[in-house]
C-alpha positions as CSV (number, residue, x, y, z in Angstrom):
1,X,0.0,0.0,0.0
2,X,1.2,3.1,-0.9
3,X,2.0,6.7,1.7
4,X,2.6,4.6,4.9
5,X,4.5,5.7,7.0
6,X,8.0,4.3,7.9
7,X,6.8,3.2,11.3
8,X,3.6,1.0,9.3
9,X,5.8,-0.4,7.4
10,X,8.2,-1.4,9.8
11,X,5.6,-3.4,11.4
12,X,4.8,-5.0,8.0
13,X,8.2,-5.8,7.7
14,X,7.8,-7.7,11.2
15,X,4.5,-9.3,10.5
16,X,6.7,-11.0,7.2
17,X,9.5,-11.9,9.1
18,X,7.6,-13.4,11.9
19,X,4.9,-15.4,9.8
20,X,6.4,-15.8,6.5
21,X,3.8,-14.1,4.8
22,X,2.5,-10.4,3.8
23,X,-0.2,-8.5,4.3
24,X,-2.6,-7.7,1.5
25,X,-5.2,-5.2,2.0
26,X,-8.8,-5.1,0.9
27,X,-11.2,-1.9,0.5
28,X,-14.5,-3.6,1.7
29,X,-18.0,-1.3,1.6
30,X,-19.6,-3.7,3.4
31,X,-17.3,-4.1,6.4
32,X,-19.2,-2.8,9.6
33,X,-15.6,-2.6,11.6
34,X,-13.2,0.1,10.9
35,X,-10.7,-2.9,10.0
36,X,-10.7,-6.5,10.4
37,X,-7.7,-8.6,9.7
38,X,-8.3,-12.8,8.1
39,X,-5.1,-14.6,8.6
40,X,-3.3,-16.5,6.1
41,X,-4.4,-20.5,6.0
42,X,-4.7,-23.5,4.1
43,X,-1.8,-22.4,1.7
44,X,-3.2,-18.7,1.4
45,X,-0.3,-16.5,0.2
46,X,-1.4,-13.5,2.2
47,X,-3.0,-12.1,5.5
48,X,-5.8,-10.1,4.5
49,X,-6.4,-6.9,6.0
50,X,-9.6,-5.7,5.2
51,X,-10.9,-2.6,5.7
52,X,-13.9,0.5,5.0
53,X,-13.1,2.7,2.6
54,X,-12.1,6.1,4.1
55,X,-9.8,9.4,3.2
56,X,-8.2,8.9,6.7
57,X,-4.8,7.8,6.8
58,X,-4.9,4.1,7.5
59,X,-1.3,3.6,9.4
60,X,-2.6,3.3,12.7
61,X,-6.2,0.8,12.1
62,X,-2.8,-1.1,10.2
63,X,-0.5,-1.2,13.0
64,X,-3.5,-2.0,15.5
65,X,-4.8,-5.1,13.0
66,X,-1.2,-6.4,12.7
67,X,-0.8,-6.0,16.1
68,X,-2.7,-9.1,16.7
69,X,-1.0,-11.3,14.5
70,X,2.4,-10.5,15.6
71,X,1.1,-11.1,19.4
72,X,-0.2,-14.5,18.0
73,X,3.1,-15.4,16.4
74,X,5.4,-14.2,19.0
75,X,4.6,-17.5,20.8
76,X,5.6,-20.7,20.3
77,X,3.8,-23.3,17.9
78,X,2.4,-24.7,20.9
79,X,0.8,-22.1,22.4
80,X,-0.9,-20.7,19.8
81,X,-4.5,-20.6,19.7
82,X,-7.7,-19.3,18.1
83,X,-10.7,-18.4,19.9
84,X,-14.1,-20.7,19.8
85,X,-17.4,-19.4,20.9
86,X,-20.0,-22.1,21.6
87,X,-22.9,-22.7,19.3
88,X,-24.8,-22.4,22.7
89,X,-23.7,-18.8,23.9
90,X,-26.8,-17.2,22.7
91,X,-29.0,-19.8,25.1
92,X,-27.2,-18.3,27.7
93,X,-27.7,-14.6,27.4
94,X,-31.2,-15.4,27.0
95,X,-32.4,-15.4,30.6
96,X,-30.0,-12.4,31.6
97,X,-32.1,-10.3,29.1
98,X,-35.4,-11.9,29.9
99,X,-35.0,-10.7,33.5
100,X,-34.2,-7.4,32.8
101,X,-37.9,-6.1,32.0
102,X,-41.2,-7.8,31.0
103,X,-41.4,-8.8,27.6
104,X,-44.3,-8.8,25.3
105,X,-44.9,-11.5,22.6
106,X,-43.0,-10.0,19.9
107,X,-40.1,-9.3,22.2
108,X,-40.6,-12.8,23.2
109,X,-40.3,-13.7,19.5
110,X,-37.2,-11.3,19.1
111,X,-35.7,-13.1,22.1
112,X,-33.1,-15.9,20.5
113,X,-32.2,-14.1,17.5
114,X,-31.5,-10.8,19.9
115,X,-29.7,-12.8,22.6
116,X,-27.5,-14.2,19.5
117,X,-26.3,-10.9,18.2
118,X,-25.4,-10.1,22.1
119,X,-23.2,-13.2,22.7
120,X,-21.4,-12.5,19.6
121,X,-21.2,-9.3,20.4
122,X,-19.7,-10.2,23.8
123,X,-17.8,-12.4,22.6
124,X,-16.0,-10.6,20.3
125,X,-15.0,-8.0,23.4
126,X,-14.2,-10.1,25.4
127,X,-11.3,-11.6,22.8
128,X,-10.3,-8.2,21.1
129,X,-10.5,-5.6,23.7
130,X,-8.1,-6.4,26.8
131,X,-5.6,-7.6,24.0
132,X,-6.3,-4.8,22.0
133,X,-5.6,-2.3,24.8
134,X,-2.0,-4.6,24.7
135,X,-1.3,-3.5,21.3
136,X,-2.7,0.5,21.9
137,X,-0.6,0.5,25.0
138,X,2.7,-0.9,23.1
139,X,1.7,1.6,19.8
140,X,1.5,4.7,22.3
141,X,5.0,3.5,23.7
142,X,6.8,2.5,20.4
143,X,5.2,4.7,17.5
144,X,4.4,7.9,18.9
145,X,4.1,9.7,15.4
146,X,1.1,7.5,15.2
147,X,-0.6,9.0,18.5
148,X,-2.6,11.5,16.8
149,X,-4.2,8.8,14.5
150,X,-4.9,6.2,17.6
151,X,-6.4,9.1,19.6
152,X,-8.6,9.7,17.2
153,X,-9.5,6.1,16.0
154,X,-10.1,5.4,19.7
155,X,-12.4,8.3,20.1
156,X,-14.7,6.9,17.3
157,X,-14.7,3.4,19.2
158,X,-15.5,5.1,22.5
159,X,-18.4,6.8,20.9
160,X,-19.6,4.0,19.3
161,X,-19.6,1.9,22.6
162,X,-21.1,4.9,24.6
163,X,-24.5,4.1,22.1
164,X,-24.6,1.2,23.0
165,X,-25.9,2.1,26.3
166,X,-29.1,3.0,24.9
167,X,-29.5,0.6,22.0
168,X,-32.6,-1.7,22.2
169,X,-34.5,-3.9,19.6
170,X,-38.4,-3.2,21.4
171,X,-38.0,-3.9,25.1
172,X,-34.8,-6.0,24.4
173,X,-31.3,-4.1,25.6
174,X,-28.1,-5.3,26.2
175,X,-28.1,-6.9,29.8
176,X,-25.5,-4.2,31.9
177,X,-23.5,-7.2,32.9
178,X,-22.2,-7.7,29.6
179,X,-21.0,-4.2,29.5
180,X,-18.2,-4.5,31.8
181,X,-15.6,-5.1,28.9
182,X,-16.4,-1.3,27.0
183,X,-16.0,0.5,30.4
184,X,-12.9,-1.4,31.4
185,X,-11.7,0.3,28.0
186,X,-12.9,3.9,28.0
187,X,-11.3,3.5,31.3
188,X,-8.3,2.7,29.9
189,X,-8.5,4.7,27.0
190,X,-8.9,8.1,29.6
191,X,-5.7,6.7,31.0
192,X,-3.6,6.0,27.6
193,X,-4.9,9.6,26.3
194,X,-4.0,11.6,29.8
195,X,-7.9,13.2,29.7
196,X,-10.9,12.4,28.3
197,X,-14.2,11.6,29.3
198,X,-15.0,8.5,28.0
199,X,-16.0,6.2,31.2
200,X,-18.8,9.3,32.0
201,X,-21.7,7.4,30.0
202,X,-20.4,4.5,32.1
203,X,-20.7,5.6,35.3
204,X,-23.7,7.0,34.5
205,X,-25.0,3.6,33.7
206,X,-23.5,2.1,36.9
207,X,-21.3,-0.4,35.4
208,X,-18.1,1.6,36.0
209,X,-17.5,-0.7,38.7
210,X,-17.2,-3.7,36.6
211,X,-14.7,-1.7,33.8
212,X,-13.0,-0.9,37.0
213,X,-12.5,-4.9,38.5
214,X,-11.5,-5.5,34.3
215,X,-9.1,-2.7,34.3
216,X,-7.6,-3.9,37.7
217,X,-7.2,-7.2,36.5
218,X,-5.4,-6.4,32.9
219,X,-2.9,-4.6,35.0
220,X,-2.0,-7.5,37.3
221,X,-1.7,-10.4,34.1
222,X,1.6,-9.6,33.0
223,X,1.7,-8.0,29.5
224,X,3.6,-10.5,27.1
225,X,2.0,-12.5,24.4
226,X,2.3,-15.4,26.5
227,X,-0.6,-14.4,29.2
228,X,-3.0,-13.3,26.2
229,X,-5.0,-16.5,26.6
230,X,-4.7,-16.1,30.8
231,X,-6.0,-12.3,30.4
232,X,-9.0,-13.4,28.4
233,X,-9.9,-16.3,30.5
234,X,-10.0,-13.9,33.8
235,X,-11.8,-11.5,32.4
236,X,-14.2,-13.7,31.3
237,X,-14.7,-15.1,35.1
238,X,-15.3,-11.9,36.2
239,X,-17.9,-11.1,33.8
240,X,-19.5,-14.5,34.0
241,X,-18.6,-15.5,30.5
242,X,-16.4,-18.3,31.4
243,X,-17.3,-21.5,29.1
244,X,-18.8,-19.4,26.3
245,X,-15.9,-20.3,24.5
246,X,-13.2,-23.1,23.8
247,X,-9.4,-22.2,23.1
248,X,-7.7,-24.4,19.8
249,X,-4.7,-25.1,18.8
250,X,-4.2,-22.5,15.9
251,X,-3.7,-24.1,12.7
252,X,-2.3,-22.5,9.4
């Protein structure tokens, strides 16, 4: 990709070293995440970083995606794994939503295909954010020319999670329990950026508390590649998510 900057494509250069392959990248319309990155398997030539189109420069949503791989490959073959939700997740944020409020029929009707879209959607927090505040923490200390970009990326994401407070299909919302994970990062993300007032919508939600037991715990897991699996699995007991998912042996 053309206009990167030196520091991108120094991590590039360390994302070919490490895995043996590039990165190609993808302009994708249809994408509903900033970026998403597919890695390279079954004799694919090429990570594929896909991404919406934008006039933004893309070094940072880059270095962040990349992040992950090089994370993944900075272990050992043997302790290398991908991330399995179970089928059943979505039977299990059933009740949490059911109790919230009183239902109607057609919320009753809405109820599985809702409490799907929230387990994936928890799910998916609960694998990419504690890591991913790894790889903003390590960009904010190695790549400082890419600060401005991250700031500004993460402010996006933080307003995009603070909607989430108020989004609801008919009586259905997203159970406060399962919000722990986006406070423990606007935390975070106030304390990377030296201001900000992301965690506000938060507290004013009353789940700070649980952002703040999920912040307290990413600082005590130590911060190398090696506890990634550790860091998901206790924030997962704190937010009652544990067996959700299954860790497997990554494959290429």
């Amino acid at each position: 990709m053309q206009y990167l900057r030196a520091a991108t494509k120094g991590i590039l250069k360390r994302v070919e070293d490490l895995s043996g392959k590039s990165i190609q990248f993808v302009r994708d319309e249809q994408l509903t995440l900033l970026a998403t990155l597919q890695l390279a398997r079954n004799g694919a030539e090429f990570h594929v970083l896909r991404y919406q189109p934008t006039n933004e420069p893309l070094d940072y949503l880059i270095a962040f995606q990349a992040g992950f791989l090089l994370r993944l490959f900075e272990n050992s073959p043997d302790r290398r794994f991908d991330f399995a939700p179970s089928p059943e997740a979505g039977k299990r944020v059933e009740p949490l939503i059911a109790t919230a409020q009183a239902l109607g029929p057609l919320d009753k009707e809405m109820l599985p295909e809702f409490s799907g879209f929230v387990a994936q959607w928890a799910l998916i927090n609960l694998r990419s954010l504690p890591i991913g505040m790894r790889i903003d923490q390590w960009i904010a200390s190695e790549y400082p020319e890419l600060r401005e970009l991250q700031n500004a990326s993460i402010a996006l994401q933080q307003q995009q999670n603070a909607d989430l407070l108020a989004f609801r299909r008919g009586k259905l919302t997203i159970p406060t329990p399962l919000m722990g994970t986006i406070a423990a990062y606007a935390l975070f993300s106030e304390r990377l950026a030296g201001q900000g007032a992301y965690a506000i919508p938060f507290g004013a939600a009353g789940v700070l508390p649980q952002g703040e037991q999920l912040l307290a715990l990413w600082d005590s897991v130590p911060a190398d590649a090696q506890h990634d699996c550790e860091l998901v699995d206790r924030w997962a007991e704190a937010e009652g998510l544990a067996g959700w998912y299954n860790w497997v042996p990554y494959r290429s």
